[in-house]
N, C-alpha and C positions, 0 to 999 in steps of 0.2 A: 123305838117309839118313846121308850121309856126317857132315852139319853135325849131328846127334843124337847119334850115336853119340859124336861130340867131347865135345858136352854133357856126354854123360852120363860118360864119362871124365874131364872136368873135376870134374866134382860129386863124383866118387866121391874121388879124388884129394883136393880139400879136406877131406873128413872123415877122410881120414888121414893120422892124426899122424906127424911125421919126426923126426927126432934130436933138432931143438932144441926140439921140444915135449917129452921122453922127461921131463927132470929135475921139472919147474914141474907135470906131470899128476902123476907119481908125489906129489908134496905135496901137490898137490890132491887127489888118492885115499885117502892117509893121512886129508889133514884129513877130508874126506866118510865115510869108515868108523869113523872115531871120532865122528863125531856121531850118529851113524847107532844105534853101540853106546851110547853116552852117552843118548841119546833112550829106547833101550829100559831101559834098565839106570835110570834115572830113574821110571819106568810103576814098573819093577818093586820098587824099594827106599820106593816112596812110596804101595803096596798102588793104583794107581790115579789117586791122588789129585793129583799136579801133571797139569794139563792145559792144554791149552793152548800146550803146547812142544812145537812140530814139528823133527825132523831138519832141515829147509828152514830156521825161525827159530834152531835152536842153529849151524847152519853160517854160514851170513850174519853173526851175534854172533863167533863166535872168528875169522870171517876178516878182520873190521873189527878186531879187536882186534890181531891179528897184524901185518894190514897198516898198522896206524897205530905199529906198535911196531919189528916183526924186518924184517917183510918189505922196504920200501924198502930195507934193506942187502944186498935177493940180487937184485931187480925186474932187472935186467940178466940173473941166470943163469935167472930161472923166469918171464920175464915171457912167451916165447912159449907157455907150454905152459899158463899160467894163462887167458891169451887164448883159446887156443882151446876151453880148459873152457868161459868165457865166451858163446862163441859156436858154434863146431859142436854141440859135449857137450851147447848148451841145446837147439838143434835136435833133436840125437836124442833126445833127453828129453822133447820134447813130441810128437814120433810114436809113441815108445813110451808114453804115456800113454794110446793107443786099448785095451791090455792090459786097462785096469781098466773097461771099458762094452762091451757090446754093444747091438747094436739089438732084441732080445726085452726088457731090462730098458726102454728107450724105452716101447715100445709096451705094457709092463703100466701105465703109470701113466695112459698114453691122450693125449689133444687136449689136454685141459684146462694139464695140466704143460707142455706146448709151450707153449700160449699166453702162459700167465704167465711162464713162464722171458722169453718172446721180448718180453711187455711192460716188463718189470722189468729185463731188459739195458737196449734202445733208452731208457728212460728215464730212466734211472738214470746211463747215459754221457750223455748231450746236458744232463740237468739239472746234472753234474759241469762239463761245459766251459764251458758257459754260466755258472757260479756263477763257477767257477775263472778265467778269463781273464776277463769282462765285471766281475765285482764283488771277486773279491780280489786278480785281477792276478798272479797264480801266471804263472812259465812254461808255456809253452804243453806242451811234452814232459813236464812232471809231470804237468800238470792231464790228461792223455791217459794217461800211467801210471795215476795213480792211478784214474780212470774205470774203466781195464781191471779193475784188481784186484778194485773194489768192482763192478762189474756183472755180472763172467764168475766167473771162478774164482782169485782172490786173486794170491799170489804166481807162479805158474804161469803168469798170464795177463799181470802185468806182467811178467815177461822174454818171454815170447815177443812182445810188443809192443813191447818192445826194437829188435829189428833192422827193425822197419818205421819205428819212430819216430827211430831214430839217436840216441839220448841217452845221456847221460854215463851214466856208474856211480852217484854218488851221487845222481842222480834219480829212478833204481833204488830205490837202497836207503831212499828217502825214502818210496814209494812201496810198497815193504811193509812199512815200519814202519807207515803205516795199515792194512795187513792185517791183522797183527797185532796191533795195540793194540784196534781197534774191532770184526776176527773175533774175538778172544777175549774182549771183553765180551758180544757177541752171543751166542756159544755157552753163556757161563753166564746171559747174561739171560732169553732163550727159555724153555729148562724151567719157570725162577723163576716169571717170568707165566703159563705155562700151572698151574702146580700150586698159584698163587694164585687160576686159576679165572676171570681176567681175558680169555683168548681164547677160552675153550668157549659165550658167548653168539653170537660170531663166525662162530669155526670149527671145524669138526667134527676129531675125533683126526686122519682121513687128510689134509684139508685142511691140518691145524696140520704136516705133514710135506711138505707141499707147499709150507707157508710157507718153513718153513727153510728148504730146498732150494732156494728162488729168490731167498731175501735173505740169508742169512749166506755170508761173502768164502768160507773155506776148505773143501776136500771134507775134510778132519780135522776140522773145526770142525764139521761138517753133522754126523757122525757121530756126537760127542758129544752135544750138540742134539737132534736126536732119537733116539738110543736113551735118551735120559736118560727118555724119556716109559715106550716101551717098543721092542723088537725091530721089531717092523712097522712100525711109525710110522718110526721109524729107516732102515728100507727103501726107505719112499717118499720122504724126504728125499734119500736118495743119490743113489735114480735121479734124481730132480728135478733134481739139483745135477748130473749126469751129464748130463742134455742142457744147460744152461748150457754146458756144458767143449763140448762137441760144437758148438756154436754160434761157437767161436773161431776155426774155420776164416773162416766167411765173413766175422765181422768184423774179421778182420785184412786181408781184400781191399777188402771197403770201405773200412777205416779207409784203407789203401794208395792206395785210388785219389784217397779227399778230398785226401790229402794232395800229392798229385800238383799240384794247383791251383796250392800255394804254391810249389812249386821251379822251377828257371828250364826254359824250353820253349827247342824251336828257336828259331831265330834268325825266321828266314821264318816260322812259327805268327804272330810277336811282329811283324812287320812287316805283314803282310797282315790290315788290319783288316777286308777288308770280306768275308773268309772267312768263313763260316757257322756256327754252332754245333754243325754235325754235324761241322766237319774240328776243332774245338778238341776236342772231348769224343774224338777219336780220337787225338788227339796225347797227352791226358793216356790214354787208358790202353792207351797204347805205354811210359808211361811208369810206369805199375804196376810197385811191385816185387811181385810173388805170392809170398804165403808159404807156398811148395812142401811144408814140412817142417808147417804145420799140416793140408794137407788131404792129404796120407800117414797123418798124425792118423785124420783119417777113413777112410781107408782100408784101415788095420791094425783099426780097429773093426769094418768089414766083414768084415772077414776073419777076425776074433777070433768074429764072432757066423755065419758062416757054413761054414768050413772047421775041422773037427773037431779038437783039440786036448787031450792029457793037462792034468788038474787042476796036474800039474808042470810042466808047459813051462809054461802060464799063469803057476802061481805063480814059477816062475822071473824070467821076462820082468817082470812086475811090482815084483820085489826089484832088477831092473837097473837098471827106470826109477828107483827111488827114489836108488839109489848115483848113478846122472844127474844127478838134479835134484841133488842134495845138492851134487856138484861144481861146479855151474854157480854153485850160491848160495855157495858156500865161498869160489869165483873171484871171484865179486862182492864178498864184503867182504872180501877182499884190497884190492881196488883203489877204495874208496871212503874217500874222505880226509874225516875230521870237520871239519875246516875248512872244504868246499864246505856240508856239513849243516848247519851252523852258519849261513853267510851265507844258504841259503836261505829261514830264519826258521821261525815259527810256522805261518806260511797256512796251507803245505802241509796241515797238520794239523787246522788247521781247516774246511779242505775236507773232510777224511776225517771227520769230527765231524759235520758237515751231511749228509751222505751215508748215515753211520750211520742217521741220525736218518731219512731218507727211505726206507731200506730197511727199516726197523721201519714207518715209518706208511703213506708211499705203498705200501710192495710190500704189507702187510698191505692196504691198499685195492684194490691187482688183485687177490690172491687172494681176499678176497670179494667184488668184481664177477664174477671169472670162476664163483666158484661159484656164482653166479645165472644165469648162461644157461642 
């Protein structure tokens, strides 16, 4: 009891900030509140019409810019506080993202949206890693980045696959710049083809919101996408794309536990070969890191859809998450140096260009297999 209670007094402890994070958050908060207002204030002078530009995409842009310009001359006074944006701030960022789903919006789209969601992750990562590392030789922590973004939920899903994967910053940000380049051609290609009349032999209006929902990166992008059809359609795209997001809990414990294999074991696991594959599978997953902060995710969802709640606490809590995220991305292109981006080349992107390309035609081939059974 004793050794929990420790725990949990450790944990709580880490996510708060102390003096030498006070200066490096405060900038970080500035910058996230001005993209935030920038992002809206953009919707608004351009009747609608830029889209495509998320809070999340404009913070990550001026934080690369800053930190390739100003910022190195302060990295010493604000680097702990940017760090922690980084990494606690992205934590709570993705638990309070249970704010925006509950489990009644799940269960209106029914089996069908689970299934495809769950074939068009698993596929869509393992066809990413296997392209990425077997044939264009991408690092291994990108080509895992980038999987995440394009299978789950964009940028959202590559940072919180961040702390399980240990990768630099600019692997990061390599990694949603394919979110953004190939979700925002997504988001305006969809409608295109549907109002060309090219998907209705396919798939029916509710299905065609089903598609989106399970192959375009961003829940921003899903939104455009299908309301551009109409309101409803647009509905079922989201929920669609909301159990996607809900799906990141457990793939960040699998992803956690594969990756266990590659890091060093005890010593004695390593010596004793002729131990059995029940003590080796136990030693890797003692050696899981669990990603606590994604299935609180889930839990705050339970809670959101079961324990009664004013329309303004919601809408609260979901304005917080967004100031979250925004700091986390802001942190991030602070500390991503164009020169890493640079050396890392092309591939990357072209991974995210094949990818594209598979969530347009394979996911379009689950979602009409699934709509045949």
């Amino acid at each position: 009891m004793h050794t929990l209670v420790q725990s949990v007094s450790n944990s709580v402890h880490n996510y708060t900030p102390n003096q030498r994070h006070l200066t490096g958050l405060v900038v970080v908060l500035i910058g996230s509140l001005f993209c935030l207002w920038l992002d809206n204030s953009l919707d608004i002078w351009s009747n609608g019409r830029i889209v495509g530009l998320s809070s999340l995409t404009l913070a990550i842009l001026l934080g690369m810019i800053l930190g390739n310009t100003i910022y190195p001359k302060f990295t010493e006074r604000l680097n702990g506080g940017v760090c922690f944006a980084k990494g606690q701030i992205l934590r709570l960022a993705i638990m309070f993202y249970g704010f925006k789903l509950t489990m009644t919006q799940v269960a209106s789209v029914g089996m069908p949206a689970i299934m495809t969601d769950a074939l068009v992750l698993t596929s869509t990562f393992l066809l990413t890693y296997w392209l990425g590392t077997r044939w264009l030789k991408v690092d291994k922590e990108t080509v895992i980045l980038i999987g995440s973004g394009a299978s789950i939920c964009g940028a959202a899903a590559v940072i919180a696959a961040e702390p399980v994967v240990n990768a630099q910053a600019h692997k990061v940000t390599i990694a949603v710049a394919t979110v953004v380049v190939f979700g925002t051609i997504a988001m305006l290609l969809y409608p295109f083809l549907y109002h060309l009349g090219w998907l209705q032999p396919w798939l029916s209006a509710q299905q065609y919101g089903m598609y989106t929902g399970s192959t375009v990166h961003e829940v921003a992008q899903v939104v455009v996408a299908g309301n551009a059809i109409n309101t409803e359609i647009g509905d079922t795209a989201v929920v669609t794309k909301m159990i996607r997001v809900m799906m990141l809990a457990p793939f960040l414990l699998v992803l956690s536990f594969a990756l266990t294999k590659e890091r060093t074991v005890d010593s004695a696991a390593v010596e004793e070969d002729n131990k059995d594959e029940t003590e080796s599978f136990m030693t890797r997953v003692k050696q899981v890191k669990v990603p606590w902060f994604a299935f609180i995710f889930i839990g705050i969802v339970l809670i959101h859809t079961w324990v009664p709640m004013s329309e303004s606490v919601v809408r609260n809590m979901v304005i917080l998450d967004d100031v979250l995220l925004t700091m986390a991305m802001f942190a991030l292109g602070l500390t991503t140096h164009l020169s890493a981006i640079k050396q890392a080349g092309v591939r990357p992107l072209i991974l995210g260009a094949i990818m594209f390309g598979w969530l347009i035609l394979g996911g379009g081939l689950i979602n009409i297999g699934i709509s045949f059974m």
